[in-house]
C-alpha atoms as one frame of an Amber mdcrd trajectory, in Angstrom:
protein
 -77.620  40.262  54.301 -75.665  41.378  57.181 -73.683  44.220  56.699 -69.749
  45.268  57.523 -67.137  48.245  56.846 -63.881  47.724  57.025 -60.764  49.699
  55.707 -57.617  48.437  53.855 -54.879  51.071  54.642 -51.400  50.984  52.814
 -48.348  52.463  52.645 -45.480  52.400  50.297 -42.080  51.326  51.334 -39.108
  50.912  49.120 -41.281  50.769  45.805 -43.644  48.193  47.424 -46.986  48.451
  48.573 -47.600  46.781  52.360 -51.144  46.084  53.526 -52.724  46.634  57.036
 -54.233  43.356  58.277 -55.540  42.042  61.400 -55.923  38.625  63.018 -58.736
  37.660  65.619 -57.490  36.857  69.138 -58.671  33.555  71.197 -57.582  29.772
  71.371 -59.940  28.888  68.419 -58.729  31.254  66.226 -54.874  30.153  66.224
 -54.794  29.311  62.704 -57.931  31.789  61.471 -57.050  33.597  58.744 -55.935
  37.721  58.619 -58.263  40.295  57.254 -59.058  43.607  56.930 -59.854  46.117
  60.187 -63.769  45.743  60.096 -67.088  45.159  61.689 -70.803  46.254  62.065
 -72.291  49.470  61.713 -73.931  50.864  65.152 -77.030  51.645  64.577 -77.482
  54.549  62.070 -74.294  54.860  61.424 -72.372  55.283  57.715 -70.461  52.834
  56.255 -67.371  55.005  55.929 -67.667  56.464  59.773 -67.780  52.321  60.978
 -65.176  51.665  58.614 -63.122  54.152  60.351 -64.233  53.409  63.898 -63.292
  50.058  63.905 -60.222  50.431  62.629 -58.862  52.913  65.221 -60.701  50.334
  68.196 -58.937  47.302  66.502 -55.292  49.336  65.142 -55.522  52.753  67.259
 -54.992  54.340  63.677 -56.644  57.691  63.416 -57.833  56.945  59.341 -57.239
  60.087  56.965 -58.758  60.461  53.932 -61.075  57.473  52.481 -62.280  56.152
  49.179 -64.679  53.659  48.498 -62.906  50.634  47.589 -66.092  48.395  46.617
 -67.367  45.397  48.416 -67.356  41.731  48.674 -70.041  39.132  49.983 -68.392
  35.912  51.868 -69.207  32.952  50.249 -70.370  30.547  52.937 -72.018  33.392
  54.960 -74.697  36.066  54.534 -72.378  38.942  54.970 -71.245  41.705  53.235
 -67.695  43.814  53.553 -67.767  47.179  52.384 -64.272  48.620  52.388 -62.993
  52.040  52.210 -59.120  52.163  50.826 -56.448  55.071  51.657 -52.888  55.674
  53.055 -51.843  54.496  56.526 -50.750  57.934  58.382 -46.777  57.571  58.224
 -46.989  59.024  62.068 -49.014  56.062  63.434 -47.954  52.582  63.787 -51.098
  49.869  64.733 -51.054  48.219  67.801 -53.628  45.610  69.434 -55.569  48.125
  70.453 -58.912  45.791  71.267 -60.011  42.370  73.057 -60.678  40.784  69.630
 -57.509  41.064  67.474 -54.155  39.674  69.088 -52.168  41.078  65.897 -51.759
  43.931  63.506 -49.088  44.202  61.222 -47.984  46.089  57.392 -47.586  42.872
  54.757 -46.230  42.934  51.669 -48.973  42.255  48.829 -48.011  38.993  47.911
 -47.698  37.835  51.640 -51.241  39.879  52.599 -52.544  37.409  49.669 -51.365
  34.359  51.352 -52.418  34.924  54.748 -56.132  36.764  54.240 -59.397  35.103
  54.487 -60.377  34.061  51.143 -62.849  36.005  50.213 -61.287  39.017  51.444
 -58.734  38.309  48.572 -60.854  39.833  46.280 -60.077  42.805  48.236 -56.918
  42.994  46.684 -57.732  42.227  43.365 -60.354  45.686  43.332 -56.955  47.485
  45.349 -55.105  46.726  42.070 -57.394  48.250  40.072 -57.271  51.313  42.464
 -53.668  51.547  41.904 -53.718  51.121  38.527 -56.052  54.371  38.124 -54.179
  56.632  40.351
């Protein structure tokens, strides 16, 4: 089973939570769904330190600290999305920082759950869970 890291980075504003996402650039990907700043490992390389790389070459966000978040396996696909959760640094805003997103934006939890792939979803359903034990 192929193997990704990704990150899903919040931050709190006015009482709410809002959710990094990204959205893959190109003609054919118009109306592809958002997701979470991810992709493979180099070779070698931890989960946690691809999780963190791709998110700065996709966002230009510099991650702080990370936790384990858990993973999910796509349903039509062989691959696997392990994603590390934490707090978007207040200092740093994301930007299109590579060729293959065109967008990167804060959503609100309800909207992030509308516009997401849908088996990143689940995503959000283990971030609950995360901020229910903090």
């Amino acid at each position: 089973m192929k193997q990704t890291a990704g990150t899903l980075l919040f931050k709190e504003v006015g009482g709410s939570i809002e959710i990094l996402l990204v959205h893959p650039s190109g003609n054919y990907n118009k109306r592809s769904p958002w997701g979470i700043p991810k992709g493979l490992p180099d070779e070698g390389e931890e989960l946690e330190a691809a999780a963190r790389r791709e998110t700065l070459e996709e966002t230009g966000i510099v991650c702080g600290d990370l936790e384990l978040l858990g993973h999910i396996d796509y349903t039509k696909s062989r691959k696997r999305v392990f994603c590390f959760v934490g707090k978007a640094p207040l200092d740093q805003e994301p930007t299109c920082a590579s060729w293959e997103i065109d967008k990167a934006e804060f959503f609100t939890f309800d909207r992030a759950n509308e516009i997401m792939h849908a088996d990143q979803r689940r995503l959000l359903d283990q971030f609950q869970l995360y901020l229910a034990a903090r």
